[in-house]
C-alpha positions in Angstrom: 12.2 6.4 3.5 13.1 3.6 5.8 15.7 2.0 3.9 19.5 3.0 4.4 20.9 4.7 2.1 24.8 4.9 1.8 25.3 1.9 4.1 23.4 4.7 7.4 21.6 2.8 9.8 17.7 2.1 10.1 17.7 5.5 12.1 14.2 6.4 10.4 12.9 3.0 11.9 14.7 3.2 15.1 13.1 6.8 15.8 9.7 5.8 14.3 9.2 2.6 16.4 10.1 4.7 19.9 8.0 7.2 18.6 5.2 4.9 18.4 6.1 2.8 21.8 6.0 6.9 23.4 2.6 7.3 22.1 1.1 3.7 22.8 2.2 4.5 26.2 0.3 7.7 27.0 -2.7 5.2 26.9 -2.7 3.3 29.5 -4.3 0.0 28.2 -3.8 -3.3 29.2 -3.4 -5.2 26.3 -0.7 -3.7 23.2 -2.6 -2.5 20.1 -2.6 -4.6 17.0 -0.1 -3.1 14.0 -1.9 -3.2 10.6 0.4 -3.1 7.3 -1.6 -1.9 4.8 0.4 -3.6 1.6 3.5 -2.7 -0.3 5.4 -3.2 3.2 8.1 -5.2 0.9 9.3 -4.0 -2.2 9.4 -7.3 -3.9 9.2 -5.5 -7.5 12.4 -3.7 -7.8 14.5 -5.2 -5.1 15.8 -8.9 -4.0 14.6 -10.7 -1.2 18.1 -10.2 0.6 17.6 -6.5 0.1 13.8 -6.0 1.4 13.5 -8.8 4.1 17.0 -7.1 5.9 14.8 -4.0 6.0 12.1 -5.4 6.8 13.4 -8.1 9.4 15.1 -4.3 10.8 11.4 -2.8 11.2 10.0 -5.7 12.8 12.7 -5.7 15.5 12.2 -2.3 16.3 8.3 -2.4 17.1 8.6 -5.6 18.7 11.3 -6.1 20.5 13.5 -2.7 21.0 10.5 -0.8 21.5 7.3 -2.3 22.3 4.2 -1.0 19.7 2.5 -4.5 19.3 2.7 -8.1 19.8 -0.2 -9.1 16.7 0.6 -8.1 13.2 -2.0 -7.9 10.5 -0.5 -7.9 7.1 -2.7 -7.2 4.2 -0.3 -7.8 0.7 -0.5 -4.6 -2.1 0.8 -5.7 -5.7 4.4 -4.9 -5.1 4.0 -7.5 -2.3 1.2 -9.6 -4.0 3.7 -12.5 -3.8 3.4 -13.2 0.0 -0.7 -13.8 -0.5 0.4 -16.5 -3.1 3.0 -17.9 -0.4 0.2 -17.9 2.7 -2.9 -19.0 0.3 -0.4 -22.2 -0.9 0.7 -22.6 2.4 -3.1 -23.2 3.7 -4.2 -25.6 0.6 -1.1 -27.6 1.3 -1.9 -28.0 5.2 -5.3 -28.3 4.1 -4.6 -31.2 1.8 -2.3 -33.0 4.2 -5.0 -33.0 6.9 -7.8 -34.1 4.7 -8.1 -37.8 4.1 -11.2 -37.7 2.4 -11.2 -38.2 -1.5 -12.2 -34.6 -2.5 -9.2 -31.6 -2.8 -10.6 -28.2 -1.7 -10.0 -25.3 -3.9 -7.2 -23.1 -3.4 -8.4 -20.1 -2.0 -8.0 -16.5 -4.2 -9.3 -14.3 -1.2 -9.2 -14.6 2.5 -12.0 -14.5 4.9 -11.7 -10.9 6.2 -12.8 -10.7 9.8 -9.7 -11.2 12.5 -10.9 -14.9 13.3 -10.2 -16.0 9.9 -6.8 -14.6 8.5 -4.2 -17.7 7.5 -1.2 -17.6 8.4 2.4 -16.8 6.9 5.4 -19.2 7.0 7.3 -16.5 5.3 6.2 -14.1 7.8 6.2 -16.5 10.9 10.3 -16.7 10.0 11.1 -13.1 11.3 9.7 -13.7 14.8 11.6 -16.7 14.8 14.9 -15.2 13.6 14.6 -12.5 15.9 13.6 -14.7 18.5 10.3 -13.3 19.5 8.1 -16.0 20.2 5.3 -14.0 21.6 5.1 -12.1 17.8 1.8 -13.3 15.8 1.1 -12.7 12.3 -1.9 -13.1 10.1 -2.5 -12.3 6.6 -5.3 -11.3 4.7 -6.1 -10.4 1.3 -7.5 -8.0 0.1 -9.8 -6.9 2.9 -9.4 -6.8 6.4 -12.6 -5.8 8.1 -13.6 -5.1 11.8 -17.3 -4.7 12.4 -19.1 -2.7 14.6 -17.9 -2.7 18.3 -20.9 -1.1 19.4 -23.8 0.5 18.3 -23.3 4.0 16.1 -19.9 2.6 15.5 -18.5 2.1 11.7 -17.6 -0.9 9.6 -14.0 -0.7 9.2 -12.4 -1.8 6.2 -8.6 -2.1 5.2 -8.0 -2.4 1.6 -4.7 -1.6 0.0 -6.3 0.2 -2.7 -4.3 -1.1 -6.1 -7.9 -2.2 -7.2 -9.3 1.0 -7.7 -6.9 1.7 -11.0 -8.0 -0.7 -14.1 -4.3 -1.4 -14.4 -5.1 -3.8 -12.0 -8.3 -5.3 -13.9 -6.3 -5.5 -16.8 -6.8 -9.2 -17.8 -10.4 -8.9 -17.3 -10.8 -6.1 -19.5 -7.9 -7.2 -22.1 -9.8 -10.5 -22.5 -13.5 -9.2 -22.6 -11.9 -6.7 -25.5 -11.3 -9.8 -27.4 -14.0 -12.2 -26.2 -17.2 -9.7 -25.8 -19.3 -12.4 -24.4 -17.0 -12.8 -21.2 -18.7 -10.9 -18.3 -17.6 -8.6 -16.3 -16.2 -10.3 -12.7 -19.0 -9.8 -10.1 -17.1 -11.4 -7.1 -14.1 -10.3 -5.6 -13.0 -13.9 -5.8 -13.1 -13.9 -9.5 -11.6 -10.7 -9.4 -8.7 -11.8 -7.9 -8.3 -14.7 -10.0 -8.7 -13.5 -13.0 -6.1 -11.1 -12.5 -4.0 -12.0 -9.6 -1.3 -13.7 -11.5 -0.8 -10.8 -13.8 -0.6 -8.3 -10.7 1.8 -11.0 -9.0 4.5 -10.9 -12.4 4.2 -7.6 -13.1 4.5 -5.7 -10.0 6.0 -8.2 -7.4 8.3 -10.8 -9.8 9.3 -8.9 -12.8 11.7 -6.9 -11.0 13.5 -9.6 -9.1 14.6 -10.9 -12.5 18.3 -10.8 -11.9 20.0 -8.5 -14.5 16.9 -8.5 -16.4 15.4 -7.6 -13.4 17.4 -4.1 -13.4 16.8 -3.4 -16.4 13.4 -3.6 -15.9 13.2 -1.3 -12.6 15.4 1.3 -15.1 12.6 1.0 -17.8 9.9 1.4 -15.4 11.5 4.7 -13.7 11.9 5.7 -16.9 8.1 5.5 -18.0 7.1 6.9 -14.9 8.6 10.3 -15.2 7.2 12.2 -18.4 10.2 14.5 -18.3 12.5 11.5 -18.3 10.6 9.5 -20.4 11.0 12.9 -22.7 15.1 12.9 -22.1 15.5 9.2 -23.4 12.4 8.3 -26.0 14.7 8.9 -28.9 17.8 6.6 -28.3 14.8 4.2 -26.7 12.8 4.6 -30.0 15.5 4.0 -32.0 16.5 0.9 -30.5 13.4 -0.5 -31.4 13.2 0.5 -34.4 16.5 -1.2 -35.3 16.1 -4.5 -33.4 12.0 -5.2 -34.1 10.6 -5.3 -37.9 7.1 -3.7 -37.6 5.2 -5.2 -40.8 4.2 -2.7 -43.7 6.1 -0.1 -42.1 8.7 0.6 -45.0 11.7 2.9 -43.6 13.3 2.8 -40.0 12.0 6.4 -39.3 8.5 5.5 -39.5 9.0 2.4 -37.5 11.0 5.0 -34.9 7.8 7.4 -34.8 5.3 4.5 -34.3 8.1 3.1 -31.5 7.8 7.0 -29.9 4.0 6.7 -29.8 3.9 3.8 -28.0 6.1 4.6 -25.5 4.1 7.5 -24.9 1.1 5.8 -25.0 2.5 3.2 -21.8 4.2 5.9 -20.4 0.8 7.4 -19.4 -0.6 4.1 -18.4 2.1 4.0 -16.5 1.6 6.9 -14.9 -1.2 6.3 -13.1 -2.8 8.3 -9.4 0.5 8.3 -7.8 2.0 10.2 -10.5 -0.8 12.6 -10.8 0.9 15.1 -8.8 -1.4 18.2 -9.1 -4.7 16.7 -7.1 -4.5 14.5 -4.0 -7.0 12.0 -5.2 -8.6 12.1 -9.3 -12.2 11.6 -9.6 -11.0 8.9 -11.5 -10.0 7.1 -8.7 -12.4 8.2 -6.6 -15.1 6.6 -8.8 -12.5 3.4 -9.7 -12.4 2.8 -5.3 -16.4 3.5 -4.8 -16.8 1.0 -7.5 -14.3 -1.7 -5.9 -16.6 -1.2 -2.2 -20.0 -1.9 -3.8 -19.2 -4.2 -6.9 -16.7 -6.6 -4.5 -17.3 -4.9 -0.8 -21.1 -5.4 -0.4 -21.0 -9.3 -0.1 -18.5 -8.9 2.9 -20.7 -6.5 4.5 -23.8 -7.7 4.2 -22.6 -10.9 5.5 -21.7 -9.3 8.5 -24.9 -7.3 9.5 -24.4 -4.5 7.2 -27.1 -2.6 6.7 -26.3 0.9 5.5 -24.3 2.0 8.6 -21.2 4.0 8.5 -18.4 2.5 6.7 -15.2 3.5 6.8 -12.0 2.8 4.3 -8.4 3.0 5.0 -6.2 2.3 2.0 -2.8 3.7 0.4 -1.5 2.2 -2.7 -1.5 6.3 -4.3 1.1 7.9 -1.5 -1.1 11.2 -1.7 -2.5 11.0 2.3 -5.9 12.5 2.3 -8.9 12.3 4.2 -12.5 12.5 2.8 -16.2 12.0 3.6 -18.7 11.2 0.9 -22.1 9.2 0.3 -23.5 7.6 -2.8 -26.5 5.9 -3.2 -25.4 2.8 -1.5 -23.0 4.1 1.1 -25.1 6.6 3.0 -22.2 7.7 4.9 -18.3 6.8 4.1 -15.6 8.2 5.1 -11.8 7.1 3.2 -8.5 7.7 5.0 -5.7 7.4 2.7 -2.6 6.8 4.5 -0.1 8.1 1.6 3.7 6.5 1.4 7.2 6.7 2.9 8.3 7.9 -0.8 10.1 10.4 -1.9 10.0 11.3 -5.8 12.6 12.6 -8.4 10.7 15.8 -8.7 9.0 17.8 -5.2 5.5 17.1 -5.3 3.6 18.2 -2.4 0.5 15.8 -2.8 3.0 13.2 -1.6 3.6 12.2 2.2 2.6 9.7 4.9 0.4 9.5 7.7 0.0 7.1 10.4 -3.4 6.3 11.2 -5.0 5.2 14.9 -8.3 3.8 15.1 -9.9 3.8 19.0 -11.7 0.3 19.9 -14.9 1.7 19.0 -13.4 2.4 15.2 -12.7 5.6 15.2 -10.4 6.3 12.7 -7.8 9.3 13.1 -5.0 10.4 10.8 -1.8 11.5 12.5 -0.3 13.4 9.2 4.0 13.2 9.5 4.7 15.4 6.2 4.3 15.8 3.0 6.8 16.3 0.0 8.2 20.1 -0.3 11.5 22.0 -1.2 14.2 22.2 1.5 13.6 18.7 3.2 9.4 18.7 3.3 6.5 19.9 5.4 6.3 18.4 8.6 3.1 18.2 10.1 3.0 15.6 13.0 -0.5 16.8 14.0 -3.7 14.9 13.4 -5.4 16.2 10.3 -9.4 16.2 9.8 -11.5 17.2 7.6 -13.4 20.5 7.4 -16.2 20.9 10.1 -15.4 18.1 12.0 -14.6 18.8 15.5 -12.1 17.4 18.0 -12.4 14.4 20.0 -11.3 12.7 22.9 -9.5 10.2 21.0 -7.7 12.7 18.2 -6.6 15.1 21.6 -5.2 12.5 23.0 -2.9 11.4 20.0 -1.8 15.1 19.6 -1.3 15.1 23.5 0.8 12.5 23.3 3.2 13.8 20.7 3.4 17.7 21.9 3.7 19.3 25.4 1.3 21.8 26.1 3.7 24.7 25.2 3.1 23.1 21.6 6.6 21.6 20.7 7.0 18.0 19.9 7.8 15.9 22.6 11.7 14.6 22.4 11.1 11.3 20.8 9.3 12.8 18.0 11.4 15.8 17.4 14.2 13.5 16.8 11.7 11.5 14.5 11.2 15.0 12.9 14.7 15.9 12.5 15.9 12.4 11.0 13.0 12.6 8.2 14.2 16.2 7.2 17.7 15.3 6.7 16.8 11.6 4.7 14.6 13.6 2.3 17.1 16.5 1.8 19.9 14.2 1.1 17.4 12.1 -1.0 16.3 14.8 -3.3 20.0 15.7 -3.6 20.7 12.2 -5.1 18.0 12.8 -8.0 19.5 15.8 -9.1 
């Protein structure tokens, strides 16, 4: 939703950066609020650098400099981004290395420390202040937790996770080789986790795609997989390319090689396909279980080794672009509550589960999820309201968000109206371009 389309401006930014200076304002605080980027910020998978950092170098602009949101930056990489965490974590072994003199070479890290202290920092990142000449702009990375502990007591543990580690796609060398090698355990650590399967999520989702022509092609083939009913309109010609230009064994006529070739495709097409294009429920049990999973198998450590005990955790992630919120316990998380912050997306076909949210958390963690809108016909639902779950009653914090965006009459306030208005007409002249 934020990038141009047609050769318009960065309106959508523009609107959504004063939006957010409007609101920060209403508060009155001292110091500027940090911005969190939960992952997937840069579409390093299906666009060139050129392409996403000129969008990207446009957002940063706006909620630095022409409007004034925040000063610190926390950036936590998805897997269409994963390529910046291998930037920042080379970065630090190479300063590291230059600034040891002793005979032993430190390993290169495959996870960052996750509390504030400890994030590395980001050459590639640093760049953008510099080229927009912000010098009082900081940046930190982490990956692929950011925590915040309790501020106080009956406060939560906060935790920032993109969330592409709740779908096995994303396990999928460490259960491709334990299919082959039975003996290999299952990764216990979220270091090993990330190793084991970092480089695949880094080719497949954040280099692939950049490919040059290849590159294309690859974005088409992907699009195409994705959509069942597309996948539907072209498996035949697709099929019978294969079938033509690879010689399955045993298989003694083209058409049987073409049906095997249709089953396949079928077969990744719903691999695929995974919670983001499970358009009739916000969040599957599947991933559900697949995230509760990821926080005690790879979480706990972290926790624990900040005085976790059992108290209140709380999860913000995306990764799905279905924005929901949720509170649950299991045996080992008493209390949790997940905030998904959905995606600036739009799809080919309307799917209402979509949308985006922007989420404010207080200084004594309180999380609260400002919903913009979801996917509908006729440009979308907008919401701008902060959304809660059932029973939960208003607070200070969540009145003052909505108070800050609406005038007691009840009608956004002008900045977001014109937010509101410039999101209806992007989606409607989006969903005209699909058909």
């Amino acid at each position: 939703m934020f990038t141009p389309q047609n050769g318009n401006s960065f309106k959508i930014i523009e609107a959504f950066s004063k939006a957010l200076a409007h609101l920060i304002s209403q508060f009155e605080q001292d110091a500027l609020p940090k911005l969190v980027l939960n992952g997937d910020i840069l579409g390093l998978s299906f666009s060139d650098y050129a392409h996403s950092l000129k969008i990207f170098e446009a957002f940063i602009e706006a909620c630095t400099l022409n409007n004034i949101v925040c000063n610190t930056i926390i950036y936590i990489p998805g897997n269409h981004d994963h390529h910046l965490w291998n930037l920042a974590k080379e970065a630090h072994f190479l300063k590291g290395l230059q600034n040891n003199s002793s005979n032993q070479i430190e390993a290169l890290h495959s996870v960052t420390p996750p509390t504030f202290t400890e994030g590395f920092s980001s050459n590639f990142l640093d760049a953008f202040a510099k080229r927009i000449g912000n010098d009082s702009l900081t940046f930190k990375i982490f990956y692929p937790n950011f925590m915040v502990p309790p501020p106080k007591e009956d406060a939560p543990y906060l935790l920032f996770h993109h969330g592409h580690f709740s779908e096995k796609t994303y396990h999928f060398v460490s259960i491709a080789l334990q299919t082959i090698y039975p003996e290999l355990s299952t990764p216990n650590k979220l270091e090993e986790l990330e190793s084991q399967n970092g480089p695949f999520i880094d080719f497949a989702f954040s280099e692939l795609g950049r490919s040059g022509t290849a590159g294309h092609y690859f974005e088409q083939l992907m699009s195409t997989l994705s959509n069942k009913e597309l996948l539907e309109k072209h498996i035949d010609e697709m099929a019978e390319n294969i079938a033509k230009n690879v010689d399955f064994p045993y298989l003694p006529s083209d058409w049987l090689e073409k049906q095997l070739a249709k089953t396949l495709l079928k077969k990744i097409g719903e691999k695929v396909r995974g919670e983001r294009y499970k358009g009739s429920v916000t969040c599957s049990d599947e991933t559900i279980q697949g995230l509760l999973h990821y926080l005690k198998t790879y979480c706990s450590e972290t926790l624990n080794a900040n005085g976790w005990s059992g108290e209140d955790v709380t999860l913000i992630w995306g990764h799905t672009h279905k924005p929901f919120q949720k509170q649950t316990s299991t045996d080992h998380f008493p209390k949790l509550r997940l905030y998904n912050s959905g995606g600036w997306v739009l799809p080919r076909a309307v799917t209402p589960v979509i949308g985006a949210s922007v989420l404010f958390v207080s200084d004594s963690n309180e999380t609260q999820s400002l919903r913009i809108y979801n996917d509908a016909e006729n440009g979308g639902t907008m919401h701008f309201k902060v959304v809660q779950e059932e029973g939960f009653e208003t607070t200070a914090f969540s009145k003052k968000i909505n108070e800050g965006i609406r005038v007691e009459t009840g009608e956004l306030r002008n900045v977001w109206q014109v937010l509101k208005s410039n999101i209806l007409s992007e989606i409607k002249e989006r969903r005209n371009e699909h058909q």
